[in-house]
C-alpha positions as CSV (number, residue, x, y, z in Angstrom):
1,X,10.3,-18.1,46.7
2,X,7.4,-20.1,48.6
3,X,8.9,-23.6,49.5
4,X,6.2,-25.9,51.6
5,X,7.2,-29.5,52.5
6,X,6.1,-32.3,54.3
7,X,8.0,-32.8,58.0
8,X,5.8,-33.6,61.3
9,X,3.2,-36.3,61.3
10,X,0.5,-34.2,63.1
11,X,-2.9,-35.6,62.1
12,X,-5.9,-33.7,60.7
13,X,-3.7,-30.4,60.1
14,X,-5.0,-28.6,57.2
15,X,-3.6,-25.3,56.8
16,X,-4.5,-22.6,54.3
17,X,-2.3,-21.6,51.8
18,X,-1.9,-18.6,49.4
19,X,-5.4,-17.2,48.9
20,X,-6.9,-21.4,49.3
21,X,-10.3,-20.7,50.7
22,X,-10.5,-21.0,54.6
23,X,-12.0,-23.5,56.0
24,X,-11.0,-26.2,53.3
25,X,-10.9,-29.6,55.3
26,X,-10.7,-33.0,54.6
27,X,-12.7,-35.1,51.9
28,X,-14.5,-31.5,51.2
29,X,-14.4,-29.9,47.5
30,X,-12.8,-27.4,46.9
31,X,-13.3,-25.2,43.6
32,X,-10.4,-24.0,41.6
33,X,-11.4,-21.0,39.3
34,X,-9.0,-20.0,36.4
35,X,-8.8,-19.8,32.6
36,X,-12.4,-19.3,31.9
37,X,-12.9,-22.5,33.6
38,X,-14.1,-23.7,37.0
39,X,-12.8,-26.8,38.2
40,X,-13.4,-29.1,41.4
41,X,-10.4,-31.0,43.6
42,X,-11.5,-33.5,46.2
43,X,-8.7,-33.2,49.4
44,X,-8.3,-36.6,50.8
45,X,-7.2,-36.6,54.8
46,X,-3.7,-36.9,55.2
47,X,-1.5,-36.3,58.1
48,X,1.5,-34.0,57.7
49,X,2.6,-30.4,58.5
50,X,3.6,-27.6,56.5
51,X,7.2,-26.6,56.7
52,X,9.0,-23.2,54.9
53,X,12.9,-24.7,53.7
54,X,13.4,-27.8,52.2
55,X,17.1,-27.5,51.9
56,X,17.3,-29.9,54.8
57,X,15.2,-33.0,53.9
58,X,17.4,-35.1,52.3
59,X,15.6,-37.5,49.8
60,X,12.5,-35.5,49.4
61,X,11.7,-34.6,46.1
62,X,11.5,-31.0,44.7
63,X,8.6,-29.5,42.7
64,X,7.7,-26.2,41.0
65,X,4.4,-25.2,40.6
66,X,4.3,-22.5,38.4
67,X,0.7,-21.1,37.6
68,X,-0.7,-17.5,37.7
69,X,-3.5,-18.2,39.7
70,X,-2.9,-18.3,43.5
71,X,-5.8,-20.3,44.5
72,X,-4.6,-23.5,42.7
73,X,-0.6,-23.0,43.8
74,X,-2.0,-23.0,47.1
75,X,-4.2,-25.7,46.6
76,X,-1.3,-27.8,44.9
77,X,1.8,-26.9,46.9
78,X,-0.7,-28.3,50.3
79,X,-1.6,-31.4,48.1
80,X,1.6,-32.5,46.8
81,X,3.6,-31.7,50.1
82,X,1.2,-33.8,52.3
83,X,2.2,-36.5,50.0
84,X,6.0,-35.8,50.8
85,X,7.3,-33.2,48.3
86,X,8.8,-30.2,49.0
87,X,6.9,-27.8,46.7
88,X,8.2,-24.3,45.4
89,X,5.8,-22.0,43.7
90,X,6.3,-19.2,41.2
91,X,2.9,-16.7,39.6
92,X,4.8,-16.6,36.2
93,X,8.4,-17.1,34.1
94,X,10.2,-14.7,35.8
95,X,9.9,-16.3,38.9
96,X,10.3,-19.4,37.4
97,X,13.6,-19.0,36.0
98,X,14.6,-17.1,39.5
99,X,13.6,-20.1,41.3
100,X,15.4,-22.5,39.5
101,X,18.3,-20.7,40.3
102,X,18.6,-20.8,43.8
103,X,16.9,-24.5,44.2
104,X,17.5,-27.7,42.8
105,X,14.0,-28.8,41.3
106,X,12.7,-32.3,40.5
107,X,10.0,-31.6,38.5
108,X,8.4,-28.7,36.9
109,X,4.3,-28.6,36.7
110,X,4.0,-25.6,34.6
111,X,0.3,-24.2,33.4
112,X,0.0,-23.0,30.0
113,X,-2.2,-20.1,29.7
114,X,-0.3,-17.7,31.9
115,X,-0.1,-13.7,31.2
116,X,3.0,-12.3,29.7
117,X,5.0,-15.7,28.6
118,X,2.9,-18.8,28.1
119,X,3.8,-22.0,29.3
120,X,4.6,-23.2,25.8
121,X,7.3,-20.8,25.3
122,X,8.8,-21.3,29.1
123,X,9.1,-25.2,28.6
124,X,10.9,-24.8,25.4
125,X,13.4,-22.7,27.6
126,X,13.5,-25.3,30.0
127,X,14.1,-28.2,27.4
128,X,16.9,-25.9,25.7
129,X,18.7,-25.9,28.8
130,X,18.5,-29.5,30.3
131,X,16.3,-32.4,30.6
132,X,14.3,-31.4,34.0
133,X,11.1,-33.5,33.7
134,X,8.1,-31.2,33.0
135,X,4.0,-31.9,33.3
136,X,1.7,-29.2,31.9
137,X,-1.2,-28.0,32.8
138,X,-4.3,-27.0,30.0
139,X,-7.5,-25.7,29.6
140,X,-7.3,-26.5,26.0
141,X,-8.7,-29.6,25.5
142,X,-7.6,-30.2,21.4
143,X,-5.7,-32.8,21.0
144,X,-3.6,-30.7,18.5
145,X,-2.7,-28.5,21.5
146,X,-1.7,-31.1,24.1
147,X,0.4,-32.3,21.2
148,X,2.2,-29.1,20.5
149,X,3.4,-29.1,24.0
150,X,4.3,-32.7,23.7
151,X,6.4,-31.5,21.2
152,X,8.1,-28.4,22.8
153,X,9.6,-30.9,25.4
154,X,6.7,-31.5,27.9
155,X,7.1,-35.0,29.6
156,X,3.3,-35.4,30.4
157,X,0.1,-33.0,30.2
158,X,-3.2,-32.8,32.3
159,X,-6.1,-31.2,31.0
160,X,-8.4,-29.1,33.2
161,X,-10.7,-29.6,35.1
162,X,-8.0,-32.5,36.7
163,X,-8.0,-34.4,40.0
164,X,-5.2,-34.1,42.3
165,X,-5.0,-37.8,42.7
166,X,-4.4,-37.9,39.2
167,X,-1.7,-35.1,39.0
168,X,0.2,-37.1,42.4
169,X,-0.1,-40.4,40.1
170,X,1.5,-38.4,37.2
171,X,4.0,-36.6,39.0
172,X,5.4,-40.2,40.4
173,X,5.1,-42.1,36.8
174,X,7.2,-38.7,35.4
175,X,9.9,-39.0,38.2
176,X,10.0,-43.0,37.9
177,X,10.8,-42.8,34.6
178,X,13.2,-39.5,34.7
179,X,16.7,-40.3,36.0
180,X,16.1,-39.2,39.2
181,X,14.3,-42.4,41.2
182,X,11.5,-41.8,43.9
183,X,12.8,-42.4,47.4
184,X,11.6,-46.2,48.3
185,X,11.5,-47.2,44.5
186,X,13.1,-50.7,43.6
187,X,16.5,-50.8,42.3
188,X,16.7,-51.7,38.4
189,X,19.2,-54.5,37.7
190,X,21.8,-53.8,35.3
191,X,20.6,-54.3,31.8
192,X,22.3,-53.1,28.7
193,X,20.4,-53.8,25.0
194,X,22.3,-53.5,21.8
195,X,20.7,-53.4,18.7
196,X,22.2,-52.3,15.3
197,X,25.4,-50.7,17.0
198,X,23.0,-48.5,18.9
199,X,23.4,-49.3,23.3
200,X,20.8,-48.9,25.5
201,X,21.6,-48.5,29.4
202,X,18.9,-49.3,31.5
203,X,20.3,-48.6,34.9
204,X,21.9,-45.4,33.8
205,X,19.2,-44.6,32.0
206,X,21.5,-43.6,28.3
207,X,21.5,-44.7,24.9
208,X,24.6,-44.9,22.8
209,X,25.4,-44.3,19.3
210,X,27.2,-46.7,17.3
211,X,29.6,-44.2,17.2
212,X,29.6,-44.5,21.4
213,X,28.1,-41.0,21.4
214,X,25.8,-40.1,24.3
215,X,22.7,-39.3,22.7
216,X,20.4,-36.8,24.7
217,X,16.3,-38.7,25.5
218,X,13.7,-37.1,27.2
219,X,12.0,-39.8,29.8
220,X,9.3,-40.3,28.1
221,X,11.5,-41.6,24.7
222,X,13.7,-43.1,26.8
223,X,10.5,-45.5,28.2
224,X,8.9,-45.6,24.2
225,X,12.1,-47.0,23.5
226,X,12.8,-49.4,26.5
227,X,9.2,-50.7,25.6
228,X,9.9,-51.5,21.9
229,X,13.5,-53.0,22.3
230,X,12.3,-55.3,25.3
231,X,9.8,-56.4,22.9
232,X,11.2,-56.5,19.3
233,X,9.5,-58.2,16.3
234,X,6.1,-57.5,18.3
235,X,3.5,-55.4,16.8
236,X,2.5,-53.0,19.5
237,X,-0.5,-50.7,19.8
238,X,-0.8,-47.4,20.8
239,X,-2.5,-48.4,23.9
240,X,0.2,-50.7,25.0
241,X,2.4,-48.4,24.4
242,X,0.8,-46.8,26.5
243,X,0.6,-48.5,29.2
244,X,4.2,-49.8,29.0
245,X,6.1,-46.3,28.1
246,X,4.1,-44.1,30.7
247,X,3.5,-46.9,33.5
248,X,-0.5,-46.3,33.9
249,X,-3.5,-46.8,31.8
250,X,-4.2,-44.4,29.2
251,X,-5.4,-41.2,29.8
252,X,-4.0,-39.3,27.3
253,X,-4.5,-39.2,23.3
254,X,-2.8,-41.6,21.5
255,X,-1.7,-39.4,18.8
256,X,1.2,-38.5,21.3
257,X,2.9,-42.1,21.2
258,X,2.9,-40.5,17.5
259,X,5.2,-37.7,18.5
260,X,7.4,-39.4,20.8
261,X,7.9,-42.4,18.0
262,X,8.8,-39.4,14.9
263,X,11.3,-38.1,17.8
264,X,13.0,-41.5,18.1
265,X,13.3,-42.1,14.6
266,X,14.8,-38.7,14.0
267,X,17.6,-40.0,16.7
268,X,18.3,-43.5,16.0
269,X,16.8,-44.0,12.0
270,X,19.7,-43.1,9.6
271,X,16.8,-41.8,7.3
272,X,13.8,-40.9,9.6
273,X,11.4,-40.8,6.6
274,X,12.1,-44.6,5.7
275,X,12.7,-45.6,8.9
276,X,14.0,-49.3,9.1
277,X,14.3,-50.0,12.9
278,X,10.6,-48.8,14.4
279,X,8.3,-49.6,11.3
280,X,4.5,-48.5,11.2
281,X,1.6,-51.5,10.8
282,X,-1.3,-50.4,9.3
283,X,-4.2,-50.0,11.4
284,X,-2.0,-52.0,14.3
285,X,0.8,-49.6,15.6
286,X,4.4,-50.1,15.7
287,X,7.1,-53.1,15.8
288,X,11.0,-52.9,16.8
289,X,12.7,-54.8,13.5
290,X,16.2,-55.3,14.7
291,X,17.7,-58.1,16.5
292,X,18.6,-57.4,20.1
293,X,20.2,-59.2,22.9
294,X,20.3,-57.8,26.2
295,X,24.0,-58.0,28.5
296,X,24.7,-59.8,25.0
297,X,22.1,-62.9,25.0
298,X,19.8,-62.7,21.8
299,X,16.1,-61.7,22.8
């Protein structure tokens, strides 16, 4: 296992890392090649060293990079742990799945087009087994495709050719809204919502049945849902939804506030086909139709 991660503040160092073209150096381009695709990353100047270990930095976030093609792990394990991550990489799903054995991980960016097991199949693994937030990377721009891995259990996606500032930006909005806070992130008050039996957690981050069974959300459902129930009888587009589930402007289609909406219905609508709690406006979006209070005051 390769485990880099931020720990001395020496200014201007910018090592190479796994095959990253020498002489890469601040505010220079550097060119990722990979799926059929060339793609460009612009390295802002940070200060930082590169450490092996991150068993001893308390606080700092873990992340796996998995991705077959050494020239980006390098040039994402130096990104991500000059801006404080300890970052673990792994070439395919083998190493994957020995890595998250011997390390606790935060976050799992995991590419898609990988020889032997894709990334489609490997996430579905992972979401089998737990709830680990995951971001994947494409080269296939359909819609229909990001979708699909939407759909397997992927948290977020970012299509190629990406910037690194937008992955950073993505990898915080994912572990903001996963149960595991950032380091430095404001403490949530303690809200609970209730709406037809069903109980919402906000600080613990759970949602109850009515029959007080702990029923199992990815992050980004957990948000979608947070975002209707805080504003019920208020039709909501997909943008806003957007905006409020994911914590950022759009960037991604919004046929996947699509997916994450049929997901919640099949958990919380006692007929998921005639759903009576998150009802569909023509040509406007969605609306939350039951009453709520929140720590027991109506809304």
């Amino acid at each position: 296992m390769n485990c880099y991660g931020a720990r001395s503040r020496r200014p201007g160092a910018v090592p190479s890392l796994l095959g990253l073209a020498s002489g890469v150096s601040p505010e220079t381009s550097a060119s990722w090649p990979g799926n059929a695709t060339k793609f460009t990353a612009r390295l802002p100047q940070f200060d930082g060293d590169l450490c092996h270990g991150c068993g001893a930095m308390d606080g700092v976030r873990h992340i796996l990079v998995v991705d077959d093609d050494a020239d980006i792990r390098g040039l994402l394990s130096n990104f991500l742990a000059r801006n404080g991550y300890c970052v673990s990489v792994a070439q395919n799903g083998a190493a994957m799945m020995q890595t998250l054995v011997t390390a606790r991980i935060d976050l799992v960016v995991l590419d898609i087009i990988m020889p032997g097991e894709d990334g489609l199949s490997l996430c579905r693994r992972l979401r089998a087994n737990g709830t680990m937030p995951i971001i994947m990377l494409t080269a296939v721009g359909g819609a229909a495709d990001r979708i699909v891995g939407l759909d397997m259990g992927a948290d977020d996606y970012l299509p190629k050719p990406f910037s690194t500032r937008e992955l950073l930006a993505r990898v915080r909005a994912v572990l903001r809204r996963s149960s595991m806070p950032v380091p430095g992130s404001p403490a949530r008050s303690h809200r609970i919502f209730e709406f037809a039996g069903w109980r919402l957690d906000v600080t613990r981050r759970q949602l109850h049945s009515p029959a007080k069974a702990l029923v199992d959300l990815r992050a980004a459902e957990f948000d979608l849902l947070l975002a209707l129930v805080e504003r019920t009888q208020q039709t909501l587009t997909r943008d806003q939804l957007l905006d409020l589930a994911r914590g950022r402007s759009p960037a991604v289609s919004d046929r996947s506030i699509d997916v994450h909406v049929s997901r919640l219905r099949h958990r919380i609508e006692a007929d998921p086909k005639e759903p009576e709690l998150i009802k569909t406006v023509r040509s406007g979006g969605y609306v939350f139709t039951a009453p709520v209070t929140l720590n027991g005051a109506t809304q």
